[in-house]
Gaussian input, Z-matrix of N, CA and C with variables (Angstrom, degrees):
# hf/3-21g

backbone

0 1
 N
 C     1     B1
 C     2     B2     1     A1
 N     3     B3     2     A2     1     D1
 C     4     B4     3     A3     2     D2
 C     5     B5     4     A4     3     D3
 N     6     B6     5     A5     4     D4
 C     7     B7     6     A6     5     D5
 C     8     B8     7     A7     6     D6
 N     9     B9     8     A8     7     D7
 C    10    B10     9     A9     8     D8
 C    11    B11    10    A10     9     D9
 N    12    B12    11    A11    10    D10
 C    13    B13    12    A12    11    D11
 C    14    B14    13    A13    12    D12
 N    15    B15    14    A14    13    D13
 C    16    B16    15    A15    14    D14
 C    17    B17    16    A16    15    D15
 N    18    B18    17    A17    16    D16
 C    19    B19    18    A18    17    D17
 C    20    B20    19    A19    18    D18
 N    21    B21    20    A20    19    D19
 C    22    B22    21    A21    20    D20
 C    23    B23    22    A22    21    D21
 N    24    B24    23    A23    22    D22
 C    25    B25    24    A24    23    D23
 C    26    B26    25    A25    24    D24
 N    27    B27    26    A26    25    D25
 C    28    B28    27    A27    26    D26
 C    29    B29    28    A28    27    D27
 N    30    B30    29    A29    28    D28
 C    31    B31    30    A30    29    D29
 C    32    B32    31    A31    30    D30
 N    33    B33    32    A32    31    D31
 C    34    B34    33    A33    32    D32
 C    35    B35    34    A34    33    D33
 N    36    B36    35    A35    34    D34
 C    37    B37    36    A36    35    D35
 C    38    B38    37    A37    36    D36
 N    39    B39    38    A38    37    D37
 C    40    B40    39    A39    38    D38
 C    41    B41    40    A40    39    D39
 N    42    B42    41    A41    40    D40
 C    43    B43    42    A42    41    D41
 C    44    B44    43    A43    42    D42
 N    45    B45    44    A44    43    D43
 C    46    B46    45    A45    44    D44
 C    47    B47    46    A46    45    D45
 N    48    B48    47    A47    46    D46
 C    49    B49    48    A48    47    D47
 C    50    B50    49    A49    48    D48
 N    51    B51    50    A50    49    D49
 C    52    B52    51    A51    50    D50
 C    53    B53    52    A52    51    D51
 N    54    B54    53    A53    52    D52
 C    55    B55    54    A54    53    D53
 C    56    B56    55    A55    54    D54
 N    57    B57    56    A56    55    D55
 C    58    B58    57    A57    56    D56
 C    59    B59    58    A58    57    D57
 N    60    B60    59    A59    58    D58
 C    61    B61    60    A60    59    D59
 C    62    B62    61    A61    60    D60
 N    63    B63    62    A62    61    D61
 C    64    B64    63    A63    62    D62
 C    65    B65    64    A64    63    D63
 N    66    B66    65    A65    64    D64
 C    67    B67    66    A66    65    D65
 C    68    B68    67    A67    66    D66
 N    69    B69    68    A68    67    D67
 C    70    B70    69    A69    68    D68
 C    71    B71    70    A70    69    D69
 N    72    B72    71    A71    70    D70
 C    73    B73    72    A72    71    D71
 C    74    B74    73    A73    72    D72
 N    75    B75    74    A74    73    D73
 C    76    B76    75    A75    74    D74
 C    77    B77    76    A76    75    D75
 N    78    B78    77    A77    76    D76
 C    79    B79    78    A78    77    D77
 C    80    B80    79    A79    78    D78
 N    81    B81    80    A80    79    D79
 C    82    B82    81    A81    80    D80
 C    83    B83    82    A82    81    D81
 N    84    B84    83    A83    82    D82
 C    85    B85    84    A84    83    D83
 C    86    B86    85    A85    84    D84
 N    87    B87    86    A86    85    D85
 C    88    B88    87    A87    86    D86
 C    89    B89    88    A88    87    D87
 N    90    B90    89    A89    88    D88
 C    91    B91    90    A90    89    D89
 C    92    B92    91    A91    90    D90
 N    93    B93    92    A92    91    D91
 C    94    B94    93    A93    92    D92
 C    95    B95    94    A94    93    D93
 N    96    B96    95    A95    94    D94
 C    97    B97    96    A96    95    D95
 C    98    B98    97    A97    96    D96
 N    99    B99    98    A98    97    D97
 C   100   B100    99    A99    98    D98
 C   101   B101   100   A100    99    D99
 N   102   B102   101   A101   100   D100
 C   103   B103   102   A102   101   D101
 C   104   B104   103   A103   102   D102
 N   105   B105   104   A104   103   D103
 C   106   B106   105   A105   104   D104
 C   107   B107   106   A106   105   D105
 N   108   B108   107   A107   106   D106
 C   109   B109   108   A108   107   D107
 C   110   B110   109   A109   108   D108
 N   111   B111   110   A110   109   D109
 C   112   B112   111   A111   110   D110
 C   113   B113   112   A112   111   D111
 N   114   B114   113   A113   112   D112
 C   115   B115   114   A114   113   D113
 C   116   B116   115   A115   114   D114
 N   117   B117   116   A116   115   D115
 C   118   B118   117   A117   116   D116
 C   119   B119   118   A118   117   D117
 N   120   B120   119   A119   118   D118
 C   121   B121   120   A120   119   D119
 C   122   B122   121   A121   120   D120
 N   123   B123   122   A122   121   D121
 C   124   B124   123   A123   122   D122
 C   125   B125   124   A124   123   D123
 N   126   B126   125   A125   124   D124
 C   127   B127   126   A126   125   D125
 C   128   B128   127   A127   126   D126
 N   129   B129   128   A128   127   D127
 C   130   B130   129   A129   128   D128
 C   131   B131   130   A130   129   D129
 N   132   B132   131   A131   130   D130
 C   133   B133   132   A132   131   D131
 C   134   B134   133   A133   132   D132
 N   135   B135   134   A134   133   D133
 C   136   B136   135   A135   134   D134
 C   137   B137   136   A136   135   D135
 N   138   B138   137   A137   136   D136
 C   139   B139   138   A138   137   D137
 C   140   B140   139   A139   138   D138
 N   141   B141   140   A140   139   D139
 C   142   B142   141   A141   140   D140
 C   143   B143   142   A142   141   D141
 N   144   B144   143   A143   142   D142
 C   145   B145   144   A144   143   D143
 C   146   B146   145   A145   144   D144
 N   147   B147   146   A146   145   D145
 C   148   B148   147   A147   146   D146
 C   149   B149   148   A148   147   D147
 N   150   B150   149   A149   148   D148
 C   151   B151   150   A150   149   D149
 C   152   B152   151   A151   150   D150
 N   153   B153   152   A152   151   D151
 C   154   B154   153   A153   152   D152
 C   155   B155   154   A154   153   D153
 N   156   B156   155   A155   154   D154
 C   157   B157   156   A156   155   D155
 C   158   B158   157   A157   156   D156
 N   159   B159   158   A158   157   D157
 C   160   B160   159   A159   158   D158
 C   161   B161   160   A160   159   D159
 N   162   B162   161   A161   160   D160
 C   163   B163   162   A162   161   D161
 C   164   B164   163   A163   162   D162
 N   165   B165   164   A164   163   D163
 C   166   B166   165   A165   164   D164
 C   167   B167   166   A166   165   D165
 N   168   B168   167   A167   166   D166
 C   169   B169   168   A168   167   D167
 C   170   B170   169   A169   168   D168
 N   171   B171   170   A170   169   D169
 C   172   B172   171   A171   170   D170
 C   173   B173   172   A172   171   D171
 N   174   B174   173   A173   172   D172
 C   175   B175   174   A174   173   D173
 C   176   B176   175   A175   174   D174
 N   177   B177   176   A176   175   D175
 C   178   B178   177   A177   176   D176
 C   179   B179   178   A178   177   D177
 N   180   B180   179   A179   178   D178
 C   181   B181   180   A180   179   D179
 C   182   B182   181   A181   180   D180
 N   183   B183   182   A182   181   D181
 C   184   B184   183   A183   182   D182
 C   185   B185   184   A184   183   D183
 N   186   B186   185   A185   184   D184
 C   187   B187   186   A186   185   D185
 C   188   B188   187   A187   186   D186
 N   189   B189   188   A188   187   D187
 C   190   B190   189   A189   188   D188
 C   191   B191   190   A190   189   D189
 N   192   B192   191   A191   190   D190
 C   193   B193   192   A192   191   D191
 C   194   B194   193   A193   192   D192
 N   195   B195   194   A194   193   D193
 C   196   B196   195   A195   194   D194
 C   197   B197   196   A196   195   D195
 N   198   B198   197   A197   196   D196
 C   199   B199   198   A198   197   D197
 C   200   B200   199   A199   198   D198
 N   201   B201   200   A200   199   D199
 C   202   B202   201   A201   200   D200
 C   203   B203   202   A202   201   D201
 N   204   B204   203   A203   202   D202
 C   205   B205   204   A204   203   D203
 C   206   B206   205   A205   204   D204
 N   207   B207   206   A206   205   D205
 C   208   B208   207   A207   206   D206
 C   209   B209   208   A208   207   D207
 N   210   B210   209   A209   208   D208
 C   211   B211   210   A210   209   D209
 C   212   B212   211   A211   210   D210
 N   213   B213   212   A212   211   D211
 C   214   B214   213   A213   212   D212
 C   215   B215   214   A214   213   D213
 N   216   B216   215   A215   214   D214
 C   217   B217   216   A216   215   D215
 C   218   B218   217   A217   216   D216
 N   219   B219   218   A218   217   D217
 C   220   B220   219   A219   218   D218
 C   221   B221   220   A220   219   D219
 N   222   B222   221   A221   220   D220
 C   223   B223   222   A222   221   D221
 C   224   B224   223   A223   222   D222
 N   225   B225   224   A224   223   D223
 C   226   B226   225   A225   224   D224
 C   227   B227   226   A226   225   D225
 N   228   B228   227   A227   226   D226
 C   229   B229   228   A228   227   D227
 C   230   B230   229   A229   228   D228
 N   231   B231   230   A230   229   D229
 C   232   B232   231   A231   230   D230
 C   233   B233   232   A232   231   D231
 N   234   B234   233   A233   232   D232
 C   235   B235   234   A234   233   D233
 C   236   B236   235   A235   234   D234
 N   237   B237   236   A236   235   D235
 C   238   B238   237   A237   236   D236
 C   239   B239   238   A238   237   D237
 N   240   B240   239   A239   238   D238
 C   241   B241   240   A240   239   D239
 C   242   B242   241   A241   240   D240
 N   243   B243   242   A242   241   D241
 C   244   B244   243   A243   242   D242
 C   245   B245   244   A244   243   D243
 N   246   B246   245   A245   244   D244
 C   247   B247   246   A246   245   D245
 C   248   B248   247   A247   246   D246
 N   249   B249   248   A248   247   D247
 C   250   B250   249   A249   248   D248
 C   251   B251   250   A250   249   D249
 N   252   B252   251   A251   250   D250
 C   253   B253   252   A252   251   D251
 C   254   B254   253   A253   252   D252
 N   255   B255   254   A254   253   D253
 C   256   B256   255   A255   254   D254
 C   257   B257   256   A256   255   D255
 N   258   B258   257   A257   256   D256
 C   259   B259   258   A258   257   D257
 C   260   B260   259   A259   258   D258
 N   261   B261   260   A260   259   D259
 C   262   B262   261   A261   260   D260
 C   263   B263   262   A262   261   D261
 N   264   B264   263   A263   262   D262
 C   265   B265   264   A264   263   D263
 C   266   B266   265   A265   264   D264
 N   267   B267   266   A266   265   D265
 C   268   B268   267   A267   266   D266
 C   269   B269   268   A268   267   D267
 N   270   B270   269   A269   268   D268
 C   271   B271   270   A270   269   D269
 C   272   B272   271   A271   270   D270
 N   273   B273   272   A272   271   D271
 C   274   B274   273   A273   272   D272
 C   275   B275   274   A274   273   D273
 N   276   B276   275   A275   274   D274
 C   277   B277   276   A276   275   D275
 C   278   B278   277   A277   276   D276
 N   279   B279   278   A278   277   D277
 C   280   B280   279   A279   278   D278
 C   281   B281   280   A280   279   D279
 N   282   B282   281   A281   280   D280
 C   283   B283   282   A282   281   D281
 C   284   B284   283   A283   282   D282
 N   285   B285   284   A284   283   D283
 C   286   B286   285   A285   284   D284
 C   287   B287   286   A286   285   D285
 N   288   B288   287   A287   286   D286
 C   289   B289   288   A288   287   D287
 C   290   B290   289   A289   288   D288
 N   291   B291   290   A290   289   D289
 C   292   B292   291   A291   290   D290
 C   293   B293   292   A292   291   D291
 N   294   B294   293   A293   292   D292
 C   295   B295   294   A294   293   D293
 C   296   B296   295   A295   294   D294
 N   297   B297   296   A296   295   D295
 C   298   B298   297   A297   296   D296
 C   299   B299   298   A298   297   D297
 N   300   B300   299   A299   298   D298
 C   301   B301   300   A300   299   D299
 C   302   B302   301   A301   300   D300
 N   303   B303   302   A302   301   D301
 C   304   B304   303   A303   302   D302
 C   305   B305   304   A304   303   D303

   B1=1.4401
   B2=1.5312
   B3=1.5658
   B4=1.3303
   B5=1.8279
   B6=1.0742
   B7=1.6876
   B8=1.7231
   B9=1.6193
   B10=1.1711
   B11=1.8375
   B12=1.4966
   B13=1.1486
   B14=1.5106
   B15=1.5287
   B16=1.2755
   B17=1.9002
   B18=1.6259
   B19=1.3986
   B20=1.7590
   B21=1.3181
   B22=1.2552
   B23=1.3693
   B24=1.5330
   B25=1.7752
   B26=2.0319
   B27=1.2576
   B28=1.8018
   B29=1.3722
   B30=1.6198
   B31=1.5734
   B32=1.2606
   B33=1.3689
   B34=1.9058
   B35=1.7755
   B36=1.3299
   B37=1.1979
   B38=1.7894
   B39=1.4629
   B40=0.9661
   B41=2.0442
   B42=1.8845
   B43=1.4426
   B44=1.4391
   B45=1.3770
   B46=1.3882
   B47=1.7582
   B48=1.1833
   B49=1.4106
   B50=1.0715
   B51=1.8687
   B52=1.2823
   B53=1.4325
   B54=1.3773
   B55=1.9024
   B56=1.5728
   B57=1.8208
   B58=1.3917
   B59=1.4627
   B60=1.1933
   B61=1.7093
   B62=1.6588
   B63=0.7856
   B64=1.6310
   B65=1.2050
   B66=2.0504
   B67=1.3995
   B68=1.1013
   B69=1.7254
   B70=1.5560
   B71=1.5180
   B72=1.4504
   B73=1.5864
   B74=1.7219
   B75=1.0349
   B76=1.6873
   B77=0.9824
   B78=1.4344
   B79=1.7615
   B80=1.7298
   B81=1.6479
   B82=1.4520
   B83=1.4014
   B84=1.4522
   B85=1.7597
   B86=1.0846
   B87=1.7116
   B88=1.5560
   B89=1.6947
   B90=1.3014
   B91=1.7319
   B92=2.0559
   B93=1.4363
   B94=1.1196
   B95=1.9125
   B96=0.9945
   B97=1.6495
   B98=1.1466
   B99=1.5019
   B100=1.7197
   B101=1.5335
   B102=1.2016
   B103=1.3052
   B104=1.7564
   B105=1.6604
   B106=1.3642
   B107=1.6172
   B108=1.4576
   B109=1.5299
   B110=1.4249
   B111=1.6111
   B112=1.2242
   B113=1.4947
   B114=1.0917
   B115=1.6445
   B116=1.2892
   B117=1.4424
   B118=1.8004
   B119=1.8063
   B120=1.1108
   B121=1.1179
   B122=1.7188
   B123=1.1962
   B124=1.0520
   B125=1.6399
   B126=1.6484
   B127=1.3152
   B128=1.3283
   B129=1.8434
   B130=1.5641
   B131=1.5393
   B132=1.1492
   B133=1.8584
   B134=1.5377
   B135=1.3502
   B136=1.3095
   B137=1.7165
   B138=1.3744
   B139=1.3945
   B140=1.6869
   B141=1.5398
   B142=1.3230
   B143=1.5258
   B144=1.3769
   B145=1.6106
   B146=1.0442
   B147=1.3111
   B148=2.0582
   B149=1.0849
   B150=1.1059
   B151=1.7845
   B152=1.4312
   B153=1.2725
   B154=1.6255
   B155=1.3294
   B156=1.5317
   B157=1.4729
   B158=1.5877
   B159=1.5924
   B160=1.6933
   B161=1.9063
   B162=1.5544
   B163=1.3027
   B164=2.3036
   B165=0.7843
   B166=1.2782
   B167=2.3573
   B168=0.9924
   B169=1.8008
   B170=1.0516
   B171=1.6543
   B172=1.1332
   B173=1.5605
   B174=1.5939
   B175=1.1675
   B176=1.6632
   B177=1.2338
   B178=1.2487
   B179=1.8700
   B180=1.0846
   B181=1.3584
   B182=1.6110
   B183=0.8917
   B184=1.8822
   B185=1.2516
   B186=1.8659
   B187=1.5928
   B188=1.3164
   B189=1.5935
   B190=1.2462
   B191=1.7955
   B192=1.1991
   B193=1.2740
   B194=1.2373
   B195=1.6448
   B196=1.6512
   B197=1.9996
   B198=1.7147
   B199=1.4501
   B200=1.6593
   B201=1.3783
   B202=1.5435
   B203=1.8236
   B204=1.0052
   B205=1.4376
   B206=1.7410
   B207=1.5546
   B208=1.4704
   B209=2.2877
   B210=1.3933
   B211=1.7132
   B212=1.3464
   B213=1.5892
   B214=1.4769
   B215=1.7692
   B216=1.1501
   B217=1.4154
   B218=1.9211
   B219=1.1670
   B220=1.6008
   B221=1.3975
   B222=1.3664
   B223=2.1998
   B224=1.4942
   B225=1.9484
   B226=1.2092
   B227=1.5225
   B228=1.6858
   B229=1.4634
   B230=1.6041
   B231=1.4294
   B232=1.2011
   B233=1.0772
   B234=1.2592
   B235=1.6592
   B236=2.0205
   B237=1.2279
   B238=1.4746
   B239=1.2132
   B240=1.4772
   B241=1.2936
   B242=1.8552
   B243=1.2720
   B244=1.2671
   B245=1.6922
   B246=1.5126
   B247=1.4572
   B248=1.4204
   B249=1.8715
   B250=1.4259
   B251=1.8469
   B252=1.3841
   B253=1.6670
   B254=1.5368
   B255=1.3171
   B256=1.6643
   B257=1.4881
   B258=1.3818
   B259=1.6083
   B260=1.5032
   B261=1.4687
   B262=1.6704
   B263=1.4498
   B264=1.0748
   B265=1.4554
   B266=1.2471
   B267=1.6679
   B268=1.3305
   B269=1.5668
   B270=1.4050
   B271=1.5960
   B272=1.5149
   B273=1.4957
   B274=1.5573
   B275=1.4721
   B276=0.9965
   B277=1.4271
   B278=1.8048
   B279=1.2667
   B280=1.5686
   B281=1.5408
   B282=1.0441
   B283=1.7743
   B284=1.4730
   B285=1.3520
   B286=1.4511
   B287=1.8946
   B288=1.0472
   B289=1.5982
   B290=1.2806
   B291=1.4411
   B292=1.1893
   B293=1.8071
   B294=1.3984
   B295=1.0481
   B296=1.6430
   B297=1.2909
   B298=1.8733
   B299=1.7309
   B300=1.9278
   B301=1.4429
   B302=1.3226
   B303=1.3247
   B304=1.6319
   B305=1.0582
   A1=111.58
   A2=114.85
   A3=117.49
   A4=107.88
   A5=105.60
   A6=85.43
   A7=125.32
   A8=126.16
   A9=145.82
   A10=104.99
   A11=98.23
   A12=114.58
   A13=113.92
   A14=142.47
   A15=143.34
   A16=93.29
   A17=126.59
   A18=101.28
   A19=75.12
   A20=124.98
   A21=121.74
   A22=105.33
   A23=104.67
   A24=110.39
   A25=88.51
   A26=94.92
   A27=102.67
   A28=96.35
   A29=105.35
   A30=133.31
   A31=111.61
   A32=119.18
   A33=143.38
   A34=92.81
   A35=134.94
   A36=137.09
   A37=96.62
   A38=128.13
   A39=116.34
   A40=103.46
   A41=99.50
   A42=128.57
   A43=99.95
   A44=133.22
   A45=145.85
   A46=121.60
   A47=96.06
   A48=90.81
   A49=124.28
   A50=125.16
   A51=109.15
   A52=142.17
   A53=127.76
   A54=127.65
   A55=76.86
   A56=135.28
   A57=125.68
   A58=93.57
   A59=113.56
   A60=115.62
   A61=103.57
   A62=114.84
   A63=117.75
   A64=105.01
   A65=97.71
   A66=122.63
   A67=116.79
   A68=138.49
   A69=116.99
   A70=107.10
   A71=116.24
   A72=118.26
   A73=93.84
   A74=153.01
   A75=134.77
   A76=139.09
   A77=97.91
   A78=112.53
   A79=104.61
   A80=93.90
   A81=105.85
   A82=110.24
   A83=127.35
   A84=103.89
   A85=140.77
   A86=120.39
   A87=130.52
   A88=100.06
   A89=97.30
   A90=93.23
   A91=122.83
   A92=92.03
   A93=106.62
   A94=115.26
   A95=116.14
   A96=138.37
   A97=98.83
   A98=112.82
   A99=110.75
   A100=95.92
   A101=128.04
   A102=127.34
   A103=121.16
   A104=85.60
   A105=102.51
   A106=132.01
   A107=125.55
   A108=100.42
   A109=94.53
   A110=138.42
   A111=115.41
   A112=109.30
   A113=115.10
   A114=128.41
   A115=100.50
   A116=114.95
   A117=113.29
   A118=100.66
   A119=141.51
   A120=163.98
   A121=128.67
   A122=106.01
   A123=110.53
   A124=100.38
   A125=121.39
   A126=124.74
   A127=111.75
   A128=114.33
   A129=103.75
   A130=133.39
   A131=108.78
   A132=118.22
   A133=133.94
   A134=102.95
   A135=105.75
   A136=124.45
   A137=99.83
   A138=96.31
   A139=118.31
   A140=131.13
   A141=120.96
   A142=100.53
   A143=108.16
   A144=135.53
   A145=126.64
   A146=135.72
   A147=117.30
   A148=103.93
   A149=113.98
   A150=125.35
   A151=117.97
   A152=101.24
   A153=92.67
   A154=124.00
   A155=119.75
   A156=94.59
   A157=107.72
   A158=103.93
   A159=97.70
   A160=77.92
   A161=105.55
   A162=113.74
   A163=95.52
   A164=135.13
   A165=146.53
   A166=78.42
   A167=105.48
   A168=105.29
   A169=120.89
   A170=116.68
   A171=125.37
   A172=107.70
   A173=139.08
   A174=141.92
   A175=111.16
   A176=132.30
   A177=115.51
   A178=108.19
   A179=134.02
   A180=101.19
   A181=93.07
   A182=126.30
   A183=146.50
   A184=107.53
   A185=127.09
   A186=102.43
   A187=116.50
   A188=119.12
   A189=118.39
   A190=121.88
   A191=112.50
   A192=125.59
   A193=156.70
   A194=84.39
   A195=127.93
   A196=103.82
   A197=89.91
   A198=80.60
   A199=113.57
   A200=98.60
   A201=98.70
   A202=121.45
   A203=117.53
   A204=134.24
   A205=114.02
   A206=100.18
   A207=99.67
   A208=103.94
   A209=88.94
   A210=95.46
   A211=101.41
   A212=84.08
   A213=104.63
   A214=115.87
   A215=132.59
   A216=114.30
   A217=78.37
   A218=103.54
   A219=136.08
   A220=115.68
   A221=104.42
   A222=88.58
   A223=112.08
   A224=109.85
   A225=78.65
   A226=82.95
   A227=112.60
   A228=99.29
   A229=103.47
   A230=141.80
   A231=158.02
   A232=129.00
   A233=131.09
   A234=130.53
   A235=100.04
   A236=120.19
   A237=127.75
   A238=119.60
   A239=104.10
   A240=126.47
   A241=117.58
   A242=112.53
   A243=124.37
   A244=108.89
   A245=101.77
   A246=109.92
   A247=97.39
   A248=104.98
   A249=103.64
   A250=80.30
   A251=91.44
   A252=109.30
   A253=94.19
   A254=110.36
   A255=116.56
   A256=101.57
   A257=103.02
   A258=108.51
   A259=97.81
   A260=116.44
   A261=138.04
   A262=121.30
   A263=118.18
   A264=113.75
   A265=119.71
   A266=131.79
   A267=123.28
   A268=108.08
   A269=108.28
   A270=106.65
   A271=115.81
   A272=103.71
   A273=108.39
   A274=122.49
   A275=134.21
   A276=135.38
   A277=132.14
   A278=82.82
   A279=114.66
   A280=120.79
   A281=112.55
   A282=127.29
   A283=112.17
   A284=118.43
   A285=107.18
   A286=105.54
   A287=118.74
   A288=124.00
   A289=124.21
   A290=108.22
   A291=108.99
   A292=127.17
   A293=142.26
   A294=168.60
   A295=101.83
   A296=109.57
   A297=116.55
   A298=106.40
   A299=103.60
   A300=99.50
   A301=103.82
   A302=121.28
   A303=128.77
   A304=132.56
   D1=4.27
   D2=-173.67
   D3=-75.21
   D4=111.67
   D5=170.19
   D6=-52.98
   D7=162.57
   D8=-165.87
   D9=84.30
   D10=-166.23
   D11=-158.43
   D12=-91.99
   D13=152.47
   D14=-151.77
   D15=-114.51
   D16=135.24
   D17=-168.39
   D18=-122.41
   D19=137.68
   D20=-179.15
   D21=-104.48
   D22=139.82
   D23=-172.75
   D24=-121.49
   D25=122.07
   D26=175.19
   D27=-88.83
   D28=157.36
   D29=152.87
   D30=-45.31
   D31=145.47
   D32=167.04
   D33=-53.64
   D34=153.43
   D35=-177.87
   D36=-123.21
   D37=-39.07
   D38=177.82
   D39=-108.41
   D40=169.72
   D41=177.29
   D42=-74.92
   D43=-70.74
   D44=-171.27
   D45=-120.39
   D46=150.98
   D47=176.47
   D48=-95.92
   D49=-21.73
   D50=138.66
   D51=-25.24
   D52=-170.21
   D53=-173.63
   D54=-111.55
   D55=-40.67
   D56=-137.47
   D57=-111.96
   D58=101.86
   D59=176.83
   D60=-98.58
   D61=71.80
   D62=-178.63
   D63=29.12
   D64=-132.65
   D65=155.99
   D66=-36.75
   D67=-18.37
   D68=-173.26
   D69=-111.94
   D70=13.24
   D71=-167.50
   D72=-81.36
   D73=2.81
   D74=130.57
   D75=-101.52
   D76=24.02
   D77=153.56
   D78=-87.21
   D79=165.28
   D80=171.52
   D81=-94.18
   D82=62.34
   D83=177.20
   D84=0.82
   D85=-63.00
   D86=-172.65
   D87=-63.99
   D88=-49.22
   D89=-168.77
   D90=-69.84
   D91=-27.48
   D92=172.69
   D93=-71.33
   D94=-51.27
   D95=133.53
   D96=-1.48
   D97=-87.31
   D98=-152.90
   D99=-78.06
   D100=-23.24
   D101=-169.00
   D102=-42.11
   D103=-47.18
   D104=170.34
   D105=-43.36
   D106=132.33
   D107=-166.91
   D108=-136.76
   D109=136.92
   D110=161.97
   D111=-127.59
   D112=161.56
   D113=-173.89
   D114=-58.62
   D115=120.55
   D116=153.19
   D117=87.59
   D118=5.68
   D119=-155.10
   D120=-142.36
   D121=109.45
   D122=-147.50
   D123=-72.69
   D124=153.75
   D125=172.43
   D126=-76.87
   D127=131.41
   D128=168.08
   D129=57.00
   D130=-13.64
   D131=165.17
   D132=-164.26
   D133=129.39
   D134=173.80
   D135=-87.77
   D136=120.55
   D137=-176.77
   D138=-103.03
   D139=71.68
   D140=-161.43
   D141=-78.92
   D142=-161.83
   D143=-174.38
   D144=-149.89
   D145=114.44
   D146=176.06
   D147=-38.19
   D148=131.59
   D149=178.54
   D150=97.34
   D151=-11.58
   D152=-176.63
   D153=-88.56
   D154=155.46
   D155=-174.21
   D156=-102.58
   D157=170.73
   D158=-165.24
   D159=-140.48
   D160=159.83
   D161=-170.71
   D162=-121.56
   D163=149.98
   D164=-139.18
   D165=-115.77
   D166=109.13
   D167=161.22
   D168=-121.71
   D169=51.12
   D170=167.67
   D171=179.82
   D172=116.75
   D173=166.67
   D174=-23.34
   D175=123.99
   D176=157.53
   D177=-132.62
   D178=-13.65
   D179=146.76
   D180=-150.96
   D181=113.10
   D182=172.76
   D183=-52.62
   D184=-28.58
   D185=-178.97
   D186=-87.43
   D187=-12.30
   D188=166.07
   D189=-93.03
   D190=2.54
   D191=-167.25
   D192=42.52
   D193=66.14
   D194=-172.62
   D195=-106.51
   D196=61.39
   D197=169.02
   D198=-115.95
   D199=-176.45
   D200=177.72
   D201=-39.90
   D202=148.30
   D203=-179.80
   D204=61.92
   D205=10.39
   D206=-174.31
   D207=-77.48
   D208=140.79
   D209=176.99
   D210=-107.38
   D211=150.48
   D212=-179.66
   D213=-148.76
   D214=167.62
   D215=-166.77
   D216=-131.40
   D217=134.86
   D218=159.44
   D219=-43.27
   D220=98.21
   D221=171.49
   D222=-123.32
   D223=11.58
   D224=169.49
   D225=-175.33
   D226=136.03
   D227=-162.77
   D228=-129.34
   D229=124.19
   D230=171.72
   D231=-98.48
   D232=168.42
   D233=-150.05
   D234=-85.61
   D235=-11.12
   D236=163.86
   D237=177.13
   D238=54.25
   D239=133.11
   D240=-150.10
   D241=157.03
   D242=167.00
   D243=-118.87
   D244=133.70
   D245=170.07
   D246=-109.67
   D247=153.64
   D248=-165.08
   D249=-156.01
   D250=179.14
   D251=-171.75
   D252=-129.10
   D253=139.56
   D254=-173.75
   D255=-98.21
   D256=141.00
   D257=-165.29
   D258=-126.25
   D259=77.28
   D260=-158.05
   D261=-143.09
   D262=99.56
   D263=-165.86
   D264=-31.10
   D265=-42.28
   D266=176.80
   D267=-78.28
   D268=-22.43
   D269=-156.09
   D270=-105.82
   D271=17.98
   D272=-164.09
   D273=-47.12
   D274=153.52
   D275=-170.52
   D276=16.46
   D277=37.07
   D278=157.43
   D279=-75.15
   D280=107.69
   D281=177.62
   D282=-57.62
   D283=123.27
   D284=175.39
   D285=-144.54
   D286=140.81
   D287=175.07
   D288=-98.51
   D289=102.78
   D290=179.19
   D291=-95.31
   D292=103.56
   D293=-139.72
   D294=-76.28
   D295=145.74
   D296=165.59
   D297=-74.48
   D298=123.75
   D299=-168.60
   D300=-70.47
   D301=177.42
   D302=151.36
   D303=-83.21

């Protein structure tokens, strides 16, 4: 319901970027990939909004305090990266860039 435009970021389709994935080279990655399903969570893409808020499900750097479950509201979204504002009692409206994982 946020006004502006929705920029959609899709899921990784492959495990490795090598051809020889060990143990997983006779699996199908992509299919195994989408296979995955979780409650309340969208399949295969994220669709944010300026303004929207997004919740952090995975630590990515702890000394500045970008860990799991940390919120932040979106102010500015790019083809692989998102800039966001930390919504943290010590860290309030602190700018931080968060990167497309691998």
């Amino acid at each position: 319901m946020l006004p502006g435009d929705v920029k959609s970021y899709m899921s990784c389709d492959i495990l490795s970027n090598s051809n020889d994935c060990g143990p997983f080279s006779d699996m199908e990655p992509p299919k195994l990939l989408h296979s995955l399903k979780i409650y309340k969570l969208p399949n295969h893409c994220l669709d944010p909004k300026v303004g929207g808020l997004v919740i952090l499900l995975r630590n990515l750097n702890q000394s500045i305090g970008l860990c799991n479950d940390t919120r932040l509201i979106v102010s500015e979204m790019r083809d692989r990266l998102i800039e966001a504002k930390v919504i943290y009692v010590s860290k309030v409206e602190e700018t931080v860039l968060i990167p497309r994982m691998d």
